[in-house]
C-alpha positions as CSV (number, residue, x, y, z in Angstrom):
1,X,53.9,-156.5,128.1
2,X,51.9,-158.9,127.0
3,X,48.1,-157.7,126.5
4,X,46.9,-161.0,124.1
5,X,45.1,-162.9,126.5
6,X,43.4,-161.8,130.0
7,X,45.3,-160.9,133.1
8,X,46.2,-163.4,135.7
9,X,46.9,-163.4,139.3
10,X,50.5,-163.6,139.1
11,X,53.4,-164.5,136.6
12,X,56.4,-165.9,137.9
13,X,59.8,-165.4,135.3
14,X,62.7,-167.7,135.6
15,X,65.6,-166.3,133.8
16,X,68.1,-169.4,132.7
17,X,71.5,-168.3,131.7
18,X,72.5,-172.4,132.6
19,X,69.8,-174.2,133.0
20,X,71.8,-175.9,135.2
21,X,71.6,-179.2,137.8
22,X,69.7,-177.4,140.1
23,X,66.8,-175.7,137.4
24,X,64.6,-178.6,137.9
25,X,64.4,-178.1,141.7
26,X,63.8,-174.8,141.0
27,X,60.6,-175.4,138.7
28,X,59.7,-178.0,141.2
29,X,59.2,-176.0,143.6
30,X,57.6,-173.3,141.8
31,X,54.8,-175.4,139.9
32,X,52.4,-176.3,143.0
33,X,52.3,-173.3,144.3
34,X,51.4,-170.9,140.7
35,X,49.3,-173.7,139.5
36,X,47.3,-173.2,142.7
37,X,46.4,-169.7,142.4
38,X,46.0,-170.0,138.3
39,X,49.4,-168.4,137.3
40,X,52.0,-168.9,134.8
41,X,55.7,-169.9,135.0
42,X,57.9,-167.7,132.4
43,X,60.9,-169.8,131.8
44,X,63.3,-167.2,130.0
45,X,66.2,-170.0,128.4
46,X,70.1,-168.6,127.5
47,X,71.7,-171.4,128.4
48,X,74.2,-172.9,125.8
49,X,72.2,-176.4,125.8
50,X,68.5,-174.9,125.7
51,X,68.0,-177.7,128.3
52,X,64.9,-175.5,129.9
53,X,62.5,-177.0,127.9
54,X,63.7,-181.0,128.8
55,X,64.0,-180.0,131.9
56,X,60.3,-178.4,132.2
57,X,57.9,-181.2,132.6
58,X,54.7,-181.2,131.4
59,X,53.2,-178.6,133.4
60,X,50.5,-176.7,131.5
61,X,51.3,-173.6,134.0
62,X,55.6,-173.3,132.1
63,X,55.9,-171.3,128.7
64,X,59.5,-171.8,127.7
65,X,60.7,-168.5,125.6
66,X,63.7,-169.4,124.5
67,X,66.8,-166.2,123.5
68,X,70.3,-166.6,122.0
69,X,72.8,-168.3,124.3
70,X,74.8,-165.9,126.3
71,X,72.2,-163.3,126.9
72,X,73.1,-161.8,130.2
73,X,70.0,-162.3,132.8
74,X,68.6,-158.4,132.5
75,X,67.8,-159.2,129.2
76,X,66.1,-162.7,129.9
77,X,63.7,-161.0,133.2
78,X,62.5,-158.4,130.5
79,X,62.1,-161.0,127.9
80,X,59.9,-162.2,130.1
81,X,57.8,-159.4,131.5
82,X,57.3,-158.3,128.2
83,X,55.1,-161.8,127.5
84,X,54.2,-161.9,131.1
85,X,50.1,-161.4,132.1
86,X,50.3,-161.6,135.5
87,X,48.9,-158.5,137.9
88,X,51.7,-159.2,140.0
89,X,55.0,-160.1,138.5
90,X,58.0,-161.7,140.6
91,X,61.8,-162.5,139.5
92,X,63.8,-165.7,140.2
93,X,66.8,-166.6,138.8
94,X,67.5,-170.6,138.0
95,X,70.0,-170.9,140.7
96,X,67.7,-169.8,143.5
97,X,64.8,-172.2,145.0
98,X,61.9,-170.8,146.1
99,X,60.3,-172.3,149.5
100,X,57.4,-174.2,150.2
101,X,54.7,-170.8,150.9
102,X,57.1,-168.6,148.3
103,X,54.1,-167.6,145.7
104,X,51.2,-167.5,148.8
105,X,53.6,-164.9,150.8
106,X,54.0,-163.0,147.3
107,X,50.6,-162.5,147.0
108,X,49.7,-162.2,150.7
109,X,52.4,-159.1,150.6
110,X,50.8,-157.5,147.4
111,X,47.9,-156.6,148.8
112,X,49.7,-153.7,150.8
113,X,50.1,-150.6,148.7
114,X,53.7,-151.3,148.0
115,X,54.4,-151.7,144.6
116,X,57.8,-153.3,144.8
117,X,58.6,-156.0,147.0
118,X,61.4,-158.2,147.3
119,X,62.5,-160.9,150.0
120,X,64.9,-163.0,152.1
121,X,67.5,-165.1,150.2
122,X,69.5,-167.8,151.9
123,X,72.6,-169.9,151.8
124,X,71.7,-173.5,151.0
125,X,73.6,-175.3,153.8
126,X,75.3,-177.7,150.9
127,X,77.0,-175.1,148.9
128,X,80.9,-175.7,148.1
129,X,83.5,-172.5,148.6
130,X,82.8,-170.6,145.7
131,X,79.5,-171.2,145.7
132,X,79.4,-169.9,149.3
133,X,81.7,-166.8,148.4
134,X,79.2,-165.8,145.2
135,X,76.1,-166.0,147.7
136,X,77.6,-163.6,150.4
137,X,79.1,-161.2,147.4
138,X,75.8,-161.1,145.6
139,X,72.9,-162.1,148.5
140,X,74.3,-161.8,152.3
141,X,72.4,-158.5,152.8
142,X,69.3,-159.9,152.2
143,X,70.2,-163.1,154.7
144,X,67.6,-163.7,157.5
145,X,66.9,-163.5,160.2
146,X,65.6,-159.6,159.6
147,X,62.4,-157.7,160.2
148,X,60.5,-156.6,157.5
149,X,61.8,-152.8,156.4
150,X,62.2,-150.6,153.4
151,X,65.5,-150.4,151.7
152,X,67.2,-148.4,149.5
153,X,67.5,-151.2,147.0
154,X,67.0,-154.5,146.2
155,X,68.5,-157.7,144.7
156,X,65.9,-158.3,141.1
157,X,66.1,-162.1,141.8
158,X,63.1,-162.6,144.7
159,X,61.8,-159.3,143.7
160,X,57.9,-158.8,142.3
161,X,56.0,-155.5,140.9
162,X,52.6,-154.7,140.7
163,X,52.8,-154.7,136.6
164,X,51.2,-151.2,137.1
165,X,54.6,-149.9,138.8
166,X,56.1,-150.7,136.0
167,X,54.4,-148.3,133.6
168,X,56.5,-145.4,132.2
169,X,59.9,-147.6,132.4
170,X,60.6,-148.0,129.4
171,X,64.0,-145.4,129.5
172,X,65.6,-147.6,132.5
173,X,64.8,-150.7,130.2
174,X,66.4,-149.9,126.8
175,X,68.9,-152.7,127.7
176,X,67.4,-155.2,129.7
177,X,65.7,-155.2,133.4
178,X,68.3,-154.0,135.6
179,X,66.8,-153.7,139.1
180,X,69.1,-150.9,140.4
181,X,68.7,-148.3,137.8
182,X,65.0,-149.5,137.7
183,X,64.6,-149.2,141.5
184,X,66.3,-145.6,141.2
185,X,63.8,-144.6,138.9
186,X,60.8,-146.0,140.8
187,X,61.9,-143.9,144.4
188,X,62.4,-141.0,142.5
189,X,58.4,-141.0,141.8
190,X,58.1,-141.4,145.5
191,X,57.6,-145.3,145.3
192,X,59.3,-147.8,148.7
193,X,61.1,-150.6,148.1
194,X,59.6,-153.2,151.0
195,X,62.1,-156.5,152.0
196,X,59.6,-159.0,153.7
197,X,61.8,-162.1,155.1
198,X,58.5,-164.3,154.8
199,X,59.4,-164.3,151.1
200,X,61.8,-166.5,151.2
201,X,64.4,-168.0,148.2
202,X,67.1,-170.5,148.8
203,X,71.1,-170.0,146.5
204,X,71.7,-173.4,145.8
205,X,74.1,-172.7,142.7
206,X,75.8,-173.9,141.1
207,X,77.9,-171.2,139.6
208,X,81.5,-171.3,137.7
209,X,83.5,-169.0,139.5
210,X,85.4,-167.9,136.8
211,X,82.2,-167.2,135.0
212,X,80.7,-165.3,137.7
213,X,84.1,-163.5,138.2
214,X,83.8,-162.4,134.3
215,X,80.3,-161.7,135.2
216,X,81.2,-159.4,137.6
217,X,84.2,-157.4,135.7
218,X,81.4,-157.2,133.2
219,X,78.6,-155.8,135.0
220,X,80.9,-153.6,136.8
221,X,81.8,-151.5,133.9
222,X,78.2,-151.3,132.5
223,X,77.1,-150.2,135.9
224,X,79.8,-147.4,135.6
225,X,79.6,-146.6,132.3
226,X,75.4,-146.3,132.7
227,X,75.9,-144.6,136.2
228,X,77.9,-141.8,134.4
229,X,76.2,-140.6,131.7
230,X,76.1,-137.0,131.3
231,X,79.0,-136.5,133.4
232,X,82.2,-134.5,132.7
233,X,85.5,-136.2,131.7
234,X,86.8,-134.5,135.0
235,X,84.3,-136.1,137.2
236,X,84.1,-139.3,135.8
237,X,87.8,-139.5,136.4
238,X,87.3,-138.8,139.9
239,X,85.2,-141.4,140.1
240,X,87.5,-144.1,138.4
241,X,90.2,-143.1,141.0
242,X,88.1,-144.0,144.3
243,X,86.8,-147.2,142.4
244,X,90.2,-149.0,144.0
245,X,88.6,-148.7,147.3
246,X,85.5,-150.3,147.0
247,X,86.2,-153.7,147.5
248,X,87.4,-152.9,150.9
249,X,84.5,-150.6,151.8
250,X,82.0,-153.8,150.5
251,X,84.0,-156.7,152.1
252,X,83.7,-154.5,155.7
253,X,80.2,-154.1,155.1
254,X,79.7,-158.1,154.2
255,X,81.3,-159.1,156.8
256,X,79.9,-156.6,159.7
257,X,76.3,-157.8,158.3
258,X,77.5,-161.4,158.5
259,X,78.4,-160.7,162.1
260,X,75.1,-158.6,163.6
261,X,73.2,-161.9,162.0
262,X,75.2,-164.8,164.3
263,X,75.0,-167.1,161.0
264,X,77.8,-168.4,158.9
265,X,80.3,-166.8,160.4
266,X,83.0,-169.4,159.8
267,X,81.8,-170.5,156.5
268,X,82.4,-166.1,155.7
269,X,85.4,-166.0,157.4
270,X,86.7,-169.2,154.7
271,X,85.6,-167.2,151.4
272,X,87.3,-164.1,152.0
273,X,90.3,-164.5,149.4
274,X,87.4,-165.3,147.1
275,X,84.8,-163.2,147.7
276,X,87.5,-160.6,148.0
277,X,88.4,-161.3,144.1
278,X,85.1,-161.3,143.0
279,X,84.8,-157.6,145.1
280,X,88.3,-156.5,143.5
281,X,86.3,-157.8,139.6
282,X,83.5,-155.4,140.1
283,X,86.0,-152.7,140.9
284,X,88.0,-153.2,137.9
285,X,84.8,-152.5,135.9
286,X,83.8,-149.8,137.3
287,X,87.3,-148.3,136.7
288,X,86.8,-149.4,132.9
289,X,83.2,-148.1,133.2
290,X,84.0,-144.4,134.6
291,X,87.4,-144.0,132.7
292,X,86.6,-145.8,129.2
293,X,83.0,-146.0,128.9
294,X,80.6,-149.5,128.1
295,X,82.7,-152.0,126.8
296,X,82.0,-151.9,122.4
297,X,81.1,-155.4,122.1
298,X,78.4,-155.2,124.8
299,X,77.2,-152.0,122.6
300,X,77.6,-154.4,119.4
301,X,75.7,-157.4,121.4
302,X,72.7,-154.8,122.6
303,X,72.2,-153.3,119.1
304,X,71.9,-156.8,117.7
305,X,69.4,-158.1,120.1
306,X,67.2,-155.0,120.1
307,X,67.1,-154.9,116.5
308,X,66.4,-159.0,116.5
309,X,64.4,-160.0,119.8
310,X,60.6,-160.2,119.3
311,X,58.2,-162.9,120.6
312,X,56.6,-165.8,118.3
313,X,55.4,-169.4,118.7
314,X,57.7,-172.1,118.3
315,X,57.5,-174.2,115.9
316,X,55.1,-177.4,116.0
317,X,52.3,-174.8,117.8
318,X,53.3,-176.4,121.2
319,X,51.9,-173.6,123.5
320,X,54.4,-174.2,126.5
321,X,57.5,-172.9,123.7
322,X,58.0,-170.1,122.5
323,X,61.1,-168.8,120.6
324,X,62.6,-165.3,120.9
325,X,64.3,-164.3,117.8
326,X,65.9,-166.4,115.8
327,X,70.2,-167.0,116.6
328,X,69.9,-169.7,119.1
329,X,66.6,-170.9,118.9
């Protein structure tokens, strides 16, 4: 992390695998309320198009780091801790809105003792089908209405850390910020993982399904193959054989959450072929995962970003850029 200049209340990092449509709302809505408080705005760019820094504005609160196109959103969060200064740091993702009190509540929640915090993320009422069908696979469990309550995990975008929580990480980070095995690690040293609804995001896509369905075979297998480690042949296989029935065990608990909350029921009831692939996807992974180990181009990919990836100023000195490596810059 980023120890160059003096710590701040609060660093916001937007990972961008698109930078899509919706990417502007996003920093929109974000700017106001971290200039407010004397923040910063991490904008961690993958996209294809390196759009982010068009897109950006002139805000003097957005830095703009910018990492070869493709690189999966773990990747981009820790991109983006790592130059972050913020006391408290907090994860969005560029298809998610934050609403209008989003930072305030942040901060307002940190000053409990809880060192991990996430919040409520809802279905923006103009998403399409698959749109609709990613949001309840990846984000109905956090869907309000709910009380405030500790969970066993939770989702990385609409999360935030106290940065000191995040000390002694650094073996659940080798390949980029995944929030489950990160979470894991964090209750295992006795820390709670608080969901506070006032902390509310908004899904707004929007997302290729056949990208996210990729996505999801993808993630799947690393999941899997990470989950595994140290395991015998004979119980990884065990595992791979009861992988079949987790889409059906998910979609049950999807849809009885769906139901307790009274709120898009119908618009649920629509997706389930779809959000029943994109289920059946993670599945499939984490049968490659268990039986066959981490795919060995994602092993190729993480050795060549780990050996590449450091942080330097963009060219031209402009202090809202910087460039991560050099492929894609």
């Amino acid at each position: 992390m980023s120890h160059d200049q003096k710590t701040i209340e609060i660093s916001v990092v937007v990972a961008a695998p698109d930078a899509g449509p919706n990417f502007s709302c996003c920093l929109a809505a974000l700017t106001a309320q971290v200039s407010a408080v004397g923040g910063e705005i991490l904008v961690v760019d993958g996209s294809t198009t390196g759009s982010a820094i068009h897109l950006s504005g002139d805000s003097t609160a957005v830095r703009i780091l910018r990492l070869p196109a493709g690189t999966e959103v773990p990747a981009l969060w820790q991109a983006g801790i790592e130059a972050s200064r913020g006391r408290i740091i907090a994860l969005l993702v560029d298809s998610c809105v934050p609403g209008p009190d989003w930072g305030p509540q942040i901060l307002r929640a940190h000053r409990a003792e809880w060192a991990v915090i996430g919040g409520a993320i809802d279905l923006a009422p103009t998403l399409g089908l698959v749109d609709s069908a990613i949001y309840f696979c990846r984000y109905s469990r956090y869907m309000p209405p709910f009380a405030p309550h500790f969970l066993d995990d939770l989702p990385g975008n609409n999360c935030s850390y106290k940065r000191g929580a995040l000390a002694g990480l650094q073996d659940e980070m080798t390949d980029g910020f995944w929030e489950t095995f990160v979470h894991r690690k964090m209750r295992s040293r006795g820390e709670r993982l608080l969901c506070d609804p006032a902390i509310r995001a908004y899904y707004v896509g929007p997302t290729s399904g056949t990208s996210f369905f990729r996505h999801r075979l993808a993630h799947g297998r690393r999941f899997a193959a990470r989950r595994v480690r140290g395991l015998s042949g004979g119980q990884r296989m065990m595992r791979a054989l009861a992988s079949p029935v987790v889409p059906l065990l998910m979609l049950w608990r999807i849809a009885v959450g769906v139901w307790k909350k009274r709120r898009h029921r119908a618009r649920f009831l629509v997706c389930v072929p779809l959000l029943t692939a994109f289920l059946a996807a993670w599945s499939a992974g984490e049968f490659l995962g268990y039986a066959l180990g981490p795919e060995a181009r994602s092993l190729n990919k993480k050795e060549k970003e780990t050996g590449s990836v450091k942080l330097s100023p963009a060219s031209g000195g402009n202090p809202r850029s910087s460039a991560v490596g050099s492929k894609g810059a």
